[in-house]
N, CA, C and O atoms as CSV, one atom per row, in Angstrom:
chain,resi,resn,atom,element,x,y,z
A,1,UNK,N,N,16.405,3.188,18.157
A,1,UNK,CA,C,15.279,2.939,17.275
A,1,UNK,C,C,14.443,4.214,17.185
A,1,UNK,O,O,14.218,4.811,18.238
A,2,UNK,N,N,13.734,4.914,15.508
A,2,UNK,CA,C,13.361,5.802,15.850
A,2,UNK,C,C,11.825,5.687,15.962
A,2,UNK,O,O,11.277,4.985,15.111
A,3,UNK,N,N,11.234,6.147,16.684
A,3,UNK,CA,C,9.858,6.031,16.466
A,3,UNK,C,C,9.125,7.197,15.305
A,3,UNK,O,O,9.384,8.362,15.002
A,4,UNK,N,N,8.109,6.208,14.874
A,4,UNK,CA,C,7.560,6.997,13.585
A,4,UNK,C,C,6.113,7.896,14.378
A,4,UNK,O,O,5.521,7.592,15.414
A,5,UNK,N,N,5.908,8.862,13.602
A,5,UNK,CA,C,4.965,9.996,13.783
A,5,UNK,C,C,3.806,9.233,13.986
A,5,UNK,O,O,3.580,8.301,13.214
A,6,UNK,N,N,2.724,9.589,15.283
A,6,UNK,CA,C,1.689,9.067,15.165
A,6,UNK,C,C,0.758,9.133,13.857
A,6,UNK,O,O,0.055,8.124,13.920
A,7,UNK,N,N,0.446,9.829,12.748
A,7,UNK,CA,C,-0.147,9.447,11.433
A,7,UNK,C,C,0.831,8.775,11.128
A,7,UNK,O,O,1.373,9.723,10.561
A,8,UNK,N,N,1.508,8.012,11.006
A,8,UNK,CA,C,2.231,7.447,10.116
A,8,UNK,C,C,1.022,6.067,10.423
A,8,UNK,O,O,1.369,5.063,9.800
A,9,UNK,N,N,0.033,5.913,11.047
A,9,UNK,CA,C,0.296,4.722,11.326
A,9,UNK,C,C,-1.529,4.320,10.737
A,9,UNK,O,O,-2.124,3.242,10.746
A,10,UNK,N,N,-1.990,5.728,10.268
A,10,UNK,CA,C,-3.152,5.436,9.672
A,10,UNK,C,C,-3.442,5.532,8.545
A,10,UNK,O,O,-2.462,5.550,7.799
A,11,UNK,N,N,-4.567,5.619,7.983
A,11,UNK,CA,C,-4.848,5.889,6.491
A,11,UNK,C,C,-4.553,6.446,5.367
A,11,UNK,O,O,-5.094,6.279,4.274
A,12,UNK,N,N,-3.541,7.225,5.700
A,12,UNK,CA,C,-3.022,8.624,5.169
A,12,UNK,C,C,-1.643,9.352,6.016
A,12,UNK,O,O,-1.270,10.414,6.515
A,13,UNK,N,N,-1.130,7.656,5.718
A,13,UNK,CA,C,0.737,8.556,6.074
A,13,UNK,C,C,1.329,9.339,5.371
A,13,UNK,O,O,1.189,9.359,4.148
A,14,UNK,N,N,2.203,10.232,6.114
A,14,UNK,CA,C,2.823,10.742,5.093
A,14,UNK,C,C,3.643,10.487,3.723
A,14,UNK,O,O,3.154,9.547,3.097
A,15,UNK,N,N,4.396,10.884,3.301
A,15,UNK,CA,C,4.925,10.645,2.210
A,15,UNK,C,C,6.244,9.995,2.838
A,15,UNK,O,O,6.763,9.061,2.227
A,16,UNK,N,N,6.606,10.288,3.604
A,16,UNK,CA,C,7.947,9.644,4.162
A,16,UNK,C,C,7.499,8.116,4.526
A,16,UNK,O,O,8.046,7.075,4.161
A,17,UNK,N,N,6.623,8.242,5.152
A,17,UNK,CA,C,6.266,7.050,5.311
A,17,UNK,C,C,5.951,5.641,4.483
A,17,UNK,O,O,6.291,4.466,4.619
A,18,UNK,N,N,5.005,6.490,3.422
A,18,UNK,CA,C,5.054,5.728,2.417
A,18,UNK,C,C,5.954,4.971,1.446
A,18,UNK,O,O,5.727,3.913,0.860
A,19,UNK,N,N,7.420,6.047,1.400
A,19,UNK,CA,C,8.623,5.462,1.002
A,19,UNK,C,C,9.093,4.593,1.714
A,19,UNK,O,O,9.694,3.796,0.994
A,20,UNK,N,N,9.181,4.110,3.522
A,20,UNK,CA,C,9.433,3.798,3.982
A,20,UNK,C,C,8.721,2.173,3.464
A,20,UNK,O,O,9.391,1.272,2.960
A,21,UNK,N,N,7.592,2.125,3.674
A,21,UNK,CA,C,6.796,1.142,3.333
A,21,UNK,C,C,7.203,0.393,1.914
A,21,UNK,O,O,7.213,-0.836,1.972
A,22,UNK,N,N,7.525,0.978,0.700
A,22,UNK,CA,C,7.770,0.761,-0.227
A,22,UNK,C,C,9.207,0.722,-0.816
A,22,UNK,O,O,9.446,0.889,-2.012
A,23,UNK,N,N,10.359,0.430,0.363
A,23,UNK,CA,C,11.529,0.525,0.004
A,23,UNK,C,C,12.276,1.548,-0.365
A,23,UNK,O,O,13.453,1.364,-0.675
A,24,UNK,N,N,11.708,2.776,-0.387
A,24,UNK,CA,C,12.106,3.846,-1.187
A,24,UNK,C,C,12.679,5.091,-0.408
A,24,UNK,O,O,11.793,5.543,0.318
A,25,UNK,N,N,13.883,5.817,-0.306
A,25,UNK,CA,C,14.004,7.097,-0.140
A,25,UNK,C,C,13.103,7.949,-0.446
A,25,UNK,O,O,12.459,7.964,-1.495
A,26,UNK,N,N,12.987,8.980,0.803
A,26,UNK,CA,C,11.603,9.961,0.466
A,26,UNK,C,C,12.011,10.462,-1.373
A,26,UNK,O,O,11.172,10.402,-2.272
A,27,UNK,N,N,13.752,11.024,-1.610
A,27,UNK,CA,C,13.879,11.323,-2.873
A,27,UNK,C,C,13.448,10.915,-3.820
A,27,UNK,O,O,12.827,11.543,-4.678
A,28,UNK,N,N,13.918,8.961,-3.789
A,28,UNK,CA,C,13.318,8.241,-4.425
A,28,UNK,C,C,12.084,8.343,-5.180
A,28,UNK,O,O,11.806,8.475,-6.372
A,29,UNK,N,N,11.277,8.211,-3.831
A,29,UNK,CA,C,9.219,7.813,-3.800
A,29,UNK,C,C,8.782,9.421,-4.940
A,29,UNK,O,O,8.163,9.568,-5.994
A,30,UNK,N,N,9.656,10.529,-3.800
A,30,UNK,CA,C,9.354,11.788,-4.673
A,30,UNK,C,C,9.143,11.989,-6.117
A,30,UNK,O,O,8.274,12.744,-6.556
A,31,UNK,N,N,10.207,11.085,-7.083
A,31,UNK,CA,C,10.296,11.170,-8.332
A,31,UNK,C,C,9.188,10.283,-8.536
A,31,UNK,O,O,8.093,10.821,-8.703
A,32,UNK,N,N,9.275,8.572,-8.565
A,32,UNK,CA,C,8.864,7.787,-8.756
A,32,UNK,C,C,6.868,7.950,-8.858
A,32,UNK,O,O,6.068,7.412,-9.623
A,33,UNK,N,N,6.620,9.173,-7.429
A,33,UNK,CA,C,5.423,8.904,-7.326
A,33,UNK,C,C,4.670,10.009,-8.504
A,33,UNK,O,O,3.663,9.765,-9.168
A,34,UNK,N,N,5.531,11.327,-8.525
A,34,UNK,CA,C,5.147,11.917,-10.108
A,34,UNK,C,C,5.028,11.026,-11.018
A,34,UNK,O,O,3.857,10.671,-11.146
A,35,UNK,N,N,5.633,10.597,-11.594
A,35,UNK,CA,C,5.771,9.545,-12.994
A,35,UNK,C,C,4.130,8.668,-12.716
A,35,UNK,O,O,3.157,8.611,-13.468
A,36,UNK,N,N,4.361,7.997,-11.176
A,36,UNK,CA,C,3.202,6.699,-11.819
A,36,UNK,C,C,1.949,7.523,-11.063
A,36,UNK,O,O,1.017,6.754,-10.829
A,37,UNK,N,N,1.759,8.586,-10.725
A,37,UNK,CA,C,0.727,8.959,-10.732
A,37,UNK,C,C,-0.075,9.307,-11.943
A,37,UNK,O,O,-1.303,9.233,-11.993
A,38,UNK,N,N,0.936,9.805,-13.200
A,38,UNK,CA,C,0.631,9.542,-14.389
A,38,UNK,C,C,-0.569,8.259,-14.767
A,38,UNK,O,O,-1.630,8.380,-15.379
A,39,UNK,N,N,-0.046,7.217,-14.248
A,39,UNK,CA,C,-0.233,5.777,-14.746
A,39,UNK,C,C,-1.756,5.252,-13.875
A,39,UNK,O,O,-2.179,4.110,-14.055
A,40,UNK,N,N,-2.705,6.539,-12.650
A,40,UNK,CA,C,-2.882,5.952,-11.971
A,40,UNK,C,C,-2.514,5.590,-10.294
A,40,UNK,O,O,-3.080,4.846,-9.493
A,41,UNK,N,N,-1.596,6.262,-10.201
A,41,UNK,CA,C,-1.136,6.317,-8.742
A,41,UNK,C,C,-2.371,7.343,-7.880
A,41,UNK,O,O,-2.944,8.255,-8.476
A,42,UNK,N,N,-2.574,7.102,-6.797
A,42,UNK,CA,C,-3.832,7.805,-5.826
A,42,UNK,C,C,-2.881,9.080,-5.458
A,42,UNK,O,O,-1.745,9.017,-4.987
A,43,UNK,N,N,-3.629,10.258,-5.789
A,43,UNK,CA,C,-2.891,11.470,-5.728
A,43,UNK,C,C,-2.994,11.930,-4.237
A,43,UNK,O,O,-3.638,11.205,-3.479
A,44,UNK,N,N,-2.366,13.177,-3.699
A,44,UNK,CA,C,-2.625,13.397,-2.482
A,44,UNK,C,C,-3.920,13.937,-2.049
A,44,UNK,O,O,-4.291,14.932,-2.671
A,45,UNK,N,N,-4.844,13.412,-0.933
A,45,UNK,CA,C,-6.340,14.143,-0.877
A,45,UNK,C,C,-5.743,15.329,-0.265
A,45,UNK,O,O,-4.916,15.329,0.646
A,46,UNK,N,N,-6.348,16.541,-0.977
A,46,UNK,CA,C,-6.178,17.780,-0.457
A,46,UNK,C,C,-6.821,17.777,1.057
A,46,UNK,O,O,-6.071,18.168,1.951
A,47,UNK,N,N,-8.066,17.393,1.391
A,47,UNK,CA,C,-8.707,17.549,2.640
A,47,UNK,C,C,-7.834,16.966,3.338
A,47,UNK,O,O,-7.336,17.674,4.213
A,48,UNK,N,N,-7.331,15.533,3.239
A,48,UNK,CA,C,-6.429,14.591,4.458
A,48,UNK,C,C,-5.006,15.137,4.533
A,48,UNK,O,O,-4.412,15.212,5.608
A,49,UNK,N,N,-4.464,15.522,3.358
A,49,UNK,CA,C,-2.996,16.128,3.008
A,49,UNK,C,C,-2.509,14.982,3.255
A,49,UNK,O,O,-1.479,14.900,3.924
A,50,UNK,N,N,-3.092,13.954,2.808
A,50,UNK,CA,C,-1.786,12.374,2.113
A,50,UNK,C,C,-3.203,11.529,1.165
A,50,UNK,O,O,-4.382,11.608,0.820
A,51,UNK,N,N,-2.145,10.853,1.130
A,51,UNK,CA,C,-2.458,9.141,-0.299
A,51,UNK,C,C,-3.180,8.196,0.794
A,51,UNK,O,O,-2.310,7.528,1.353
A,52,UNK,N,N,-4.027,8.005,1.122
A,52,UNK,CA,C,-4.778,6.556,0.970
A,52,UNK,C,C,-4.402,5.504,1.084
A,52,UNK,O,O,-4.732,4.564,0.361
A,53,UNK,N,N,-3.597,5.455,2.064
A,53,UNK,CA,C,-2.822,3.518,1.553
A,53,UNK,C,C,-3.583,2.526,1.314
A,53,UNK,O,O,-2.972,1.646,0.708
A,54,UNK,N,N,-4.773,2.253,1.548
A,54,UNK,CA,C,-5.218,1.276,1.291
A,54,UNK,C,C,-5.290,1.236,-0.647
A,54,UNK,O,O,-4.889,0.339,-1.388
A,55,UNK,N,N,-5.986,2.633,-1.031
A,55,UNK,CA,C,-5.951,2.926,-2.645
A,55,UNK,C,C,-3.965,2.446,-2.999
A,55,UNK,O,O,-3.668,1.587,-3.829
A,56,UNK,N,N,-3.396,2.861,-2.554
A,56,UNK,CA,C,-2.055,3.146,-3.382
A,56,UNK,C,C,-1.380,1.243,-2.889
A,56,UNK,O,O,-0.464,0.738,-3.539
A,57,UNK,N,N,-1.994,0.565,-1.808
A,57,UNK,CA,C,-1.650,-0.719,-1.565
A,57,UNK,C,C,-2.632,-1.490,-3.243
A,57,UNK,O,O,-2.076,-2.457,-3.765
A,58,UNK,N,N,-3.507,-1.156,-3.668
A,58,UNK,CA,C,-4.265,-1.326,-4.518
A,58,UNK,C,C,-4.134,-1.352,-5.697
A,58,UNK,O,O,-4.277,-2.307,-6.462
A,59,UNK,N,N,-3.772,0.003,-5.970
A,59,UNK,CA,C,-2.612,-0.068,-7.327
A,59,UNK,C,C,-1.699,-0.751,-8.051
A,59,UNK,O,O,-1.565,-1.038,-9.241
A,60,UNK,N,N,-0.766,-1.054,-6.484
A,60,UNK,CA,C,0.613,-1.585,-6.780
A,60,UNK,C,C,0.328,-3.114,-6.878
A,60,UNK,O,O,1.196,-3.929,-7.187
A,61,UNK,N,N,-1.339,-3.523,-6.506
A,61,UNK,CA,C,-1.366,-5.026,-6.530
A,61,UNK,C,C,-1.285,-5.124,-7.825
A,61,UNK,O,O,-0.461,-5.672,-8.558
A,62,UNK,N,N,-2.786,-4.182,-8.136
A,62,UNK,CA,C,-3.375,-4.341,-9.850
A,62,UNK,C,C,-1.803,-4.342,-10.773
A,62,UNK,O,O,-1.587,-5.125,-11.699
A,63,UNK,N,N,-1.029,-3.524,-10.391
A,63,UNK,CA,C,-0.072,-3.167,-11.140
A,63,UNK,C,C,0.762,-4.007,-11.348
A,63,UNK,O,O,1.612,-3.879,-12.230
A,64,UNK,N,N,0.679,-4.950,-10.631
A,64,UNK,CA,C,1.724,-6.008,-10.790
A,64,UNK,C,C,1.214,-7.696,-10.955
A,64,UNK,O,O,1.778,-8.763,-10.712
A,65,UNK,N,N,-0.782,-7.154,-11.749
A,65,UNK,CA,C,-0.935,-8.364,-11.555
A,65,UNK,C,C,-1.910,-9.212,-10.734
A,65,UNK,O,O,-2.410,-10.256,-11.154
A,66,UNK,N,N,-2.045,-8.896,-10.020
A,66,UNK,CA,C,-2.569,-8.845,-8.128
A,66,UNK,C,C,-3.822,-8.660,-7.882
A,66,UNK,O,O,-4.293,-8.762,-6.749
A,67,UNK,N,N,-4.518,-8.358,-8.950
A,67,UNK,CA,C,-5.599,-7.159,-8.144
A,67,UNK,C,C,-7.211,-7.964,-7.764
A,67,UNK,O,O,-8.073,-7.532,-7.000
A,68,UNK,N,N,-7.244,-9.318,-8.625
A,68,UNK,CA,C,-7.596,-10.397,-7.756
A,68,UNK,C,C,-7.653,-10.875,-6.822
A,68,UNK,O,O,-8.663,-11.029,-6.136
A,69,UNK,N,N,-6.490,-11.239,-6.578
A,69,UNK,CA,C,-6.289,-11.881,-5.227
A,69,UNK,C,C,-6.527,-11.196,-4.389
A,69,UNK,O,O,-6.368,-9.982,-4.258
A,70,UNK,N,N,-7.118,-12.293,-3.464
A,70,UNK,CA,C,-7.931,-11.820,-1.994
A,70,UNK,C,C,-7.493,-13.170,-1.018
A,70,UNK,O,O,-7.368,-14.316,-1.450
A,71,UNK,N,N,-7.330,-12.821,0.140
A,71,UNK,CA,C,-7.563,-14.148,1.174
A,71,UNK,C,C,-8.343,-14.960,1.628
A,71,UNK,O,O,-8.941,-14.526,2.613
A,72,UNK,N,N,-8.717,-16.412,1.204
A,72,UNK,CA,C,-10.099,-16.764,1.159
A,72,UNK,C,C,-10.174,-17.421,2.898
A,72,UNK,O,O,-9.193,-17.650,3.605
A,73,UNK,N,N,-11.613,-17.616,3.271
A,73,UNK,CA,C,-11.869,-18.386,4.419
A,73,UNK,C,C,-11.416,-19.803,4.597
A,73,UNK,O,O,-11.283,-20.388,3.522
A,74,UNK,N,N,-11.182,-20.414,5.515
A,74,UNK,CA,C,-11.068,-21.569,5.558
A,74,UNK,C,C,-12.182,-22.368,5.085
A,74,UNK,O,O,-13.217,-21.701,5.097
A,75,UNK,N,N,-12.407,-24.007,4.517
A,75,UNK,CA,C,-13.342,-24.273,3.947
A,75,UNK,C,C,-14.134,-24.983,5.064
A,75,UNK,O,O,-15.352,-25.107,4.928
A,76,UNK,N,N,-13.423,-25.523,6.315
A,76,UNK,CA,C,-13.840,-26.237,6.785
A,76,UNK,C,C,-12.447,-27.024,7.497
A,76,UNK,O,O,-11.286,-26.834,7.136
A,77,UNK,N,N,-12.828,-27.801,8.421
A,77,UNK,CA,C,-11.623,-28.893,9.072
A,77,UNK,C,C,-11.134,-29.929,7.893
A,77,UNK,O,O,-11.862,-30.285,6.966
A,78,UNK,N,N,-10.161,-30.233,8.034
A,78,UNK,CA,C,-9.272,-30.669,7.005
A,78,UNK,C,C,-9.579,-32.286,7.651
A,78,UNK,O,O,-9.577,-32.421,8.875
A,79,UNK,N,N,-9.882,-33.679,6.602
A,79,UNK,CA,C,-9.557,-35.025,7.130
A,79,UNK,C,C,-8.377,-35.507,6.259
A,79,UNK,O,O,-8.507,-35.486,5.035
A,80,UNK,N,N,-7.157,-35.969,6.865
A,80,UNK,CA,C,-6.206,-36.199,6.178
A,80,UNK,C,C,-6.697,-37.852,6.047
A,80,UNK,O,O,-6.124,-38.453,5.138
A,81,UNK,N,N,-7.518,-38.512,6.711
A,81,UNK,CA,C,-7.826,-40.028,6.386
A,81,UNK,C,C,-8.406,-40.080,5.034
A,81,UNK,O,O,-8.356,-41.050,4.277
A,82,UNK,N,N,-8.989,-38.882,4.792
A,82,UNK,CA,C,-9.423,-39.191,3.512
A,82,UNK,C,C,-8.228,-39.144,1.951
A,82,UNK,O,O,-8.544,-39.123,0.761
A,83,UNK,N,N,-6.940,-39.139,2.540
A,83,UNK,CA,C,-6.590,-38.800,1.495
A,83,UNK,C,C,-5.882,-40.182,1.023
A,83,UNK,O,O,-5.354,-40.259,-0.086
């Protein structure tokens, strides 16, 4: 098993990583992330030298739809007698 780079595991993984996350060969992500940065994709912060995952997790919601949805609280204890 290989272990991944300690940034991989914060705010601003690398790019390998990010393919990793997203199904993608670094080659893959490489092309893919030119094109939809076009569209909106979170570019690399020069200061951090990576993408933002939380921004680029963000994108791909809006992008597909998503960008609503959130996880709501529970409302309260559930009575199934009442049903």
């Amino acid at each position: 098993m290989s272990r991944r780079a300690p940034r991989d595991d914060g705010l601003f993984p690398s790019e390998v990583e990010i393919a990793r996350r997203l199904s993608q060969t670094p080659s893959e992500w490489a092309a893919k992330a030119r094109v939809l940065e076009r569209d909106g994709l979170p570019r690399i912060d020069p200061l951090m030298g990576g993408r933002f995952w939380p921004a680029i997790r963000a994108y791909f919601l809006a992008r597909h739809g998503l960008s609503g949805a959130e996880a709501l609280a529970p409302d309260g204890e559930e009575n199934l007698d009442a049903l």
